[in-house]
N, C-alpha and C positions, 0 to 999 in steps of 0.2 A: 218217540221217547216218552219216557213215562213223568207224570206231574212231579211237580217239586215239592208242592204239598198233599195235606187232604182235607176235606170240612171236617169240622169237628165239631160240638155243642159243652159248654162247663155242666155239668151234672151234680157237681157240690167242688167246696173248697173247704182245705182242711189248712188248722193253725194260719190263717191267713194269707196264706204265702206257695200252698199246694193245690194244684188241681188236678181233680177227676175231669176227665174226658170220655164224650163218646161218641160214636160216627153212626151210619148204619147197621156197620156189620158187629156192635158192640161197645162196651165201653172199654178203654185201654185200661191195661193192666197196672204198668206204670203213675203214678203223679208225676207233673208237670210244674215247674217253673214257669212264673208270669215271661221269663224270658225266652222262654223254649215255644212260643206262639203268638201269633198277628190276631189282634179282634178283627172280625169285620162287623160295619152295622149293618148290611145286607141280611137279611134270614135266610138261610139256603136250608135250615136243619131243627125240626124243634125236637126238642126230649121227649116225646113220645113217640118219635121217629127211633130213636136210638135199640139197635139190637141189644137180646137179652145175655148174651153172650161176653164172656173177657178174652180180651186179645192183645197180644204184642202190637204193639205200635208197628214193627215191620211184615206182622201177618195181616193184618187190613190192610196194610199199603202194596201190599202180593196180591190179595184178594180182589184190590181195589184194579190193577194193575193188568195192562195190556203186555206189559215186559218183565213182570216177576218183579216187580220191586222195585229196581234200581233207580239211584240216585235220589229217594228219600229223604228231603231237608227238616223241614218243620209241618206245621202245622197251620190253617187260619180256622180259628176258633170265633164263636157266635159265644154270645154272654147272658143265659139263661139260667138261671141258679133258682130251684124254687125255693 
């Protein structure tokens, strides 16, 4: 089965209340709501990690993905903002 989530890093935050996100394979395309993802304090992910690339939130998780995607929940997000 494929994860429920994926790592992700904050890359900037816009009007207080919007996040940029990025993973490996790029930063997502979409902003995100504080609700729409889990901090962790763990580092799994620093920003200079983060591919150059924009991508849908369901093409990294294809990309990331042993089963194509499926079942895609949220997100656990690291809190790095330079």
């Amino acid at each position: 089965m494929d994860p429920k989530s994926t790592i992700a890093v904050i890359t900037d935050i816009k009007d207080e209340e919007f996040y940029k996100l990025g993973t490996k394979l790029g930063k997502l395309k979409a902003l995100c709501t504080r609700n729409q993802f889990t901090l962790c304090k763990k580092t799994f992910l620093s920003i200079q990690e983060v591919g150059k690339e924009e991508n849908k939130c369901s093409e990294v998780v294809k990309k990331l993905s042993s089963f194509r995607g499926h079942g895609f929940k949220n997100a656990t997000v690291q809190r790095s903002v330079p």
